[in-house]
C-alpha positions in Angstrom: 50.2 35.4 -10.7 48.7 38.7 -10.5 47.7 39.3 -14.1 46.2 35.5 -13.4 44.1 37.1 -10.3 43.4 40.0 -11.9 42.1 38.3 -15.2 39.8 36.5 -12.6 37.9 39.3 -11.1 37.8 41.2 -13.9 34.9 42.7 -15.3 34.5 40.5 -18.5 34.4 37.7 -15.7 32.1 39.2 -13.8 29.6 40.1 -16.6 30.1 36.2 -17.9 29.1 35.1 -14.3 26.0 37.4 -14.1 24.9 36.1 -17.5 25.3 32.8 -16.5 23.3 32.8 -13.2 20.6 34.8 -15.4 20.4 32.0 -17.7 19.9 29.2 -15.3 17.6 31.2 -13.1 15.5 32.0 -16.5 15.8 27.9 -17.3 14.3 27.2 -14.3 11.4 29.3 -14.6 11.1 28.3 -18.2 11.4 24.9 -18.0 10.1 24.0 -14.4 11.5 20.5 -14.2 10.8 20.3 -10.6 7.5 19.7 -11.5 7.8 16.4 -13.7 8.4 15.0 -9.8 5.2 16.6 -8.5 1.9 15.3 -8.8 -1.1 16.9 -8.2 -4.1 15.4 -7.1 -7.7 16.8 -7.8 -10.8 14.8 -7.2 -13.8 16.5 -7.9 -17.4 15.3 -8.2 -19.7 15.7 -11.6 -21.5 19.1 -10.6 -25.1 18.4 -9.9 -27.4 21.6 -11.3 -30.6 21.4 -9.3 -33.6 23.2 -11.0 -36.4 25.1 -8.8 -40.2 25.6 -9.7 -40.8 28.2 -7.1 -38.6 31.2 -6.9 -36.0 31.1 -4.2 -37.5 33.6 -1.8 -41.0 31.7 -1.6 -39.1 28.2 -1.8 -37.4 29.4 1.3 -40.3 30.8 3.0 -41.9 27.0 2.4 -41.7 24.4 5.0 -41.2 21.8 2.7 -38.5 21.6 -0.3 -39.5 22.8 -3.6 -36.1 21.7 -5.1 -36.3 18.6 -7.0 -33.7 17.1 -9.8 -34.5 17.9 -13.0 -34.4 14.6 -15.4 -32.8 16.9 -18.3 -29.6 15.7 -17.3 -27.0 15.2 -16.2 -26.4 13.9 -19.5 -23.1 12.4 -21.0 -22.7 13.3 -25.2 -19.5 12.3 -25.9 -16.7 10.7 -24.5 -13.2 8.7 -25.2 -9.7 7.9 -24.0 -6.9 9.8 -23.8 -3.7 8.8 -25.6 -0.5 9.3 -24.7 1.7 12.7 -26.8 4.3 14.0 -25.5 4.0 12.4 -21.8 2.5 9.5 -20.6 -0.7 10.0 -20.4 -4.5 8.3 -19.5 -8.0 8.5 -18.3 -11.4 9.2 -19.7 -12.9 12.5 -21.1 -16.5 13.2 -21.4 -18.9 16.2 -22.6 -21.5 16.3 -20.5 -24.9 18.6 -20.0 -26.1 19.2 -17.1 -29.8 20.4 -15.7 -29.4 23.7 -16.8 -28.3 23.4 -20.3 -24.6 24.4 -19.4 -21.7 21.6 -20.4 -18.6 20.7 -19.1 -15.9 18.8 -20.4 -15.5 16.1 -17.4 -11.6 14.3 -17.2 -12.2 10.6 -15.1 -8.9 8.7 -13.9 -6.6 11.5 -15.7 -2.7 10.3 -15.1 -0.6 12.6 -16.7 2.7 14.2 -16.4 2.9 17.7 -14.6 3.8 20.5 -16.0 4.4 24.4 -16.6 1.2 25.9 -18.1 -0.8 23.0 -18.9 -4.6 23.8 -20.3 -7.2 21.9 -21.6 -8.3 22.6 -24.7 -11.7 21.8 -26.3 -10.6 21.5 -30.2 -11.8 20.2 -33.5 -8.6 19.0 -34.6 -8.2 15.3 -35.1 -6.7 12.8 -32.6 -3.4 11.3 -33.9 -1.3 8.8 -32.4 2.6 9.6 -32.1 4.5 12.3 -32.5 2.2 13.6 -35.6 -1.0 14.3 -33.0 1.9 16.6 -30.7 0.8 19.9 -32.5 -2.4 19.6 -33.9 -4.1 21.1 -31.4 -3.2 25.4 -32.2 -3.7 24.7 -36.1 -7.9 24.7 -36.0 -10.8 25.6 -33.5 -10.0 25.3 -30.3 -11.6 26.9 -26.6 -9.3 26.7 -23.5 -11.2 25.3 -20.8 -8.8 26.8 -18.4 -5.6 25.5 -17.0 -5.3 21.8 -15.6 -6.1 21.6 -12.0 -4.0 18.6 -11.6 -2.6 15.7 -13.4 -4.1 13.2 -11.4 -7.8 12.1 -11.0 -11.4 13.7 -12.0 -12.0 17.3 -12.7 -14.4 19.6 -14.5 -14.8 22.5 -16.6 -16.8 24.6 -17.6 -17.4 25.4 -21.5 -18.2 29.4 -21.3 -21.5 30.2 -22.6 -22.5 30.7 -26.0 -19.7 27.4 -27.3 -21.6 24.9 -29.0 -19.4 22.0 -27.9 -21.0 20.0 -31.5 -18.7 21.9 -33.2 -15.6 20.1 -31.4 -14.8 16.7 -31.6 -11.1 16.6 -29.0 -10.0 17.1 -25.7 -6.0 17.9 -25.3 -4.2 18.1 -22.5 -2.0 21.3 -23.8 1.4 22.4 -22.7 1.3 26.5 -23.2 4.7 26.9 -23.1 5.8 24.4 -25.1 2.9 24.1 -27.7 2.5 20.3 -27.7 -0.4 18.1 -26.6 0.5 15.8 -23.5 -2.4 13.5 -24.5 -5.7 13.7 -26.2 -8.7 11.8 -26.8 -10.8 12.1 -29.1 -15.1 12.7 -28.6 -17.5 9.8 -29.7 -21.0 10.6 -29.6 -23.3 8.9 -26.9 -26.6 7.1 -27.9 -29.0 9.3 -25.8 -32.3 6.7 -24.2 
């Protein structure tokens, strides 16, 4: 009985626990699974850029407003639906310029999975359904957008000056950690009036 208790604490025991407790507590971080239960919701409004004719320190001085919309946009130039990759996922994605010449890439109704280091990516990879669109996404062009604010609901971002988005024609919903796409959609031109 004592070689049994001994065994027990001994220090090949010990060093199998320590391992053990490492792995599960890297797992966790690694995998995050707590978050395929947790939804986040983010609804944000299409930003409005509104242009000024008089410079700001005289348009304040004035009694009446010298700000008026500019009808250069918003404008939308390309949009589609997302498919579903690796998770579940829907909604609308749009390019849009605004006022001031800037873009953003605009996801409507987004209902996705969550996840650890989700992005969205602005690529010119090609949209394919199934497991063969997973990991297209890394093998071209692509700009991240930044990470996804939430997996549910409508959300901008920003393209960072100087990308021509007409040299993209995807969005992606992009798992980081995993490389794999969570859904994509792919960008159809918009008649402009």
């Amino acid at each position: 009985m004592g070689r049994v208790r001994k065994a027990l604490t001994g220090p090949s025991v010990i060093a199998v626990l320590v391992a053990a407790v490492a792995g599960v507590g890297f797992g966790l971080y690694w995998f995050q699974p707590w978050k395929l239960w947790q939804d986040e919701t983010v609804e944000e409004a299409l930003p409005v850029v509104v242009e000024t004719s008089v410079p700001p320190t005289a348009a304040a001085a004035s009694a009446e407003p010298a700000e008026q919309p500019s009808a250069a946009g918003p404008w939308t130039l390309a949009s589609g639906e997302l498919i579903s990759h690796e998770h579940a996922t829907s909604g609308t994605v749009k390019l849009v310029r605004l006022a001031d010449g800037s873009h953003v890439v605009r996801l409507e109704n987004l209902d996705t999975s969550n996840g650890p280091a989700l992005r969205v990516w602005l690529t010119d990879a090609p949209v394919k359904e199934g497991r063969a669109g997973w990991h297209v996404f890394d093998d071209g062009k692509y700009v991240s957008l930044g990470g996804l604010k939430g997996n549910k609901g409508s959300q901008n971002y920003a393209l960072p000056r100087g990308v021509d988005p007409s040299g993209y024609s995807s969005v992606s919903i992009w798992c980081d950690r995993f490389d794999v796409s969570f859904g994509a959609a792919r960008l159809a031109r918009v008649r402009q009036p």
